[in-house]
C-alpha distance (Angstrom), angle and dihedral (degrees) to the residues before:
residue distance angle dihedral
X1 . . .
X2 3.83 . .
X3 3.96 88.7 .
X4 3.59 87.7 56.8
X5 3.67 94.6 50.6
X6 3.86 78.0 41.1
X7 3.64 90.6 64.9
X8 3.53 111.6 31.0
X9 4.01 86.6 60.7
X10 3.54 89.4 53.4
X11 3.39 87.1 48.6
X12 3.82 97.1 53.5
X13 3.59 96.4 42.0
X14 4.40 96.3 51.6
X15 3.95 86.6 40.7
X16 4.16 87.2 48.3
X17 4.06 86.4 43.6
X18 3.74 89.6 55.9
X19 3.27 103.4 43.2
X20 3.93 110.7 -94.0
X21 3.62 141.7 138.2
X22 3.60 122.5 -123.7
X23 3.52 114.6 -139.8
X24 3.81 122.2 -123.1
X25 3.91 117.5 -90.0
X26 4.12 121.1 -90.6
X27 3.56 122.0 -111.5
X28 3.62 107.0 -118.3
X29 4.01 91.7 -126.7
X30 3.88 90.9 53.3
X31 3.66 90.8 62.6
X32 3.44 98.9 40.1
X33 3.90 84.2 60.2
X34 3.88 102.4 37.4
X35 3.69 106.4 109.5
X36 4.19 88.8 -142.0
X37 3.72 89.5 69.4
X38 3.62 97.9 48.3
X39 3.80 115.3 136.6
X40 3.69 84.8 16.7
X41 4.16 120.7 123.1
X42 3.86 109.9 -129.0
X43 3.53 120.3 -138.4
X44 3.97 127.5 -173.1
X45 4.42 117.7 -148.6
X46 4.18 121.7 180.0
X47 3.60 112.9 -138.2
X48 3.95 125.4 177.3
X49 3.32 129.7 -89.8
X50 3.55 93.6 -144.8
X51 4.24 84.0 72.9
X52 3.81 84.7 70.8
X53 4.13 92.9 50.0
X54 3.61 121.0 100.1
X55 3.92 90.9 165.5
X56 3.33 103.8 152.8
X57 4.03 110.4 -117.0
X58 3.55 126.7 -166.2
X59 4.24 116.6 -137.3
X60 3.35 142.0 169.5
X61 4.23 128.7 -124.6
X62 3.64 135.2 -172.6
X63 3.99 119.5 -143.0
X64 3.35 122.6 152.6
X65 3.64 121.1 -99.9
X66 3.77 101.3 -102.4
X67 3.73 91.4 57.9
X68 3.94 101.7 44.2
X69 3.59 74.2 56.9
X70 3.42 92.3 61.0
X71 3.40 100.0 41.3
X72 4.08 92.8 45.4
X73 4.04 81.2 56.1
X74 4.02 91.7 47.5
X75 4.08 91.5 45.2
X76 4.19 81.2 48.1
X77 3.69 100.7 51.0
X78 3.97 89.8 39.6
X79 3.68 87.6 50.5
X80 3.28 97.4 -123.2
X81 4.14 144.2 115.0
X82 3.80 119.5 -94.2
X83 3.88 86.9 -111.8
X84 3.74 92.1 48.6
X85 3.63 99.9 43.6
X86 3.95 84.0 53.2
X87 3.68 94.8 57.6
X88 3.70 96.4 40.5
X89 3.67 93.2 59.4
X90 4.28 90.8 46.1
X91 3.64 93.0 45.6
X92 4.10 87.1 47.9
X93 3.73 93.2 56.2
């Protein structure tokens, strides 16, 4: 089941990442009696919480100098803070 865990986290996070809600999880019983899923084998994964958290958190990083120059000059040109520019380029890979 760890691929399926796999998956629905990836999932969550691209559907987060572009801007959609993720619907509240099924009650085993109301799939077990939903007609759709008839025939079907039912199987139950635990994913964190902490996939659905965009708190924001504040924390520190060390770079050396010459490349938080870079990146303060990459964030600039973007248009963007240092902390934004950061995120941008993780959410984008």
């Amino acid at each position: 089941m760890s691929g399926a865990e796999e998956a629905a986290a990836a999932w969550i996070d691209a559907a987060l990442d572009a801007g959609e809600s993720i619907p509240a999880p099924s009650g085993l019983e109301a799939l077990r009696t939903n007609p759709e899923y008839a025939g079907w084998l039912i199987g139950v994964i635990t994913l964190d919480p902490a996939l659905l958290d965009d708190t924001i958190e504040r924390v520190n990083i060390t770079l050396p100098r010459r490349v938080l120059r870079r990146l303060d000059a990459l964030a600039q040109a973007a248009g963007e803070s240092r902390s934004g520019y950061i995120a941008h380029l993780t959410l984008e890979n």
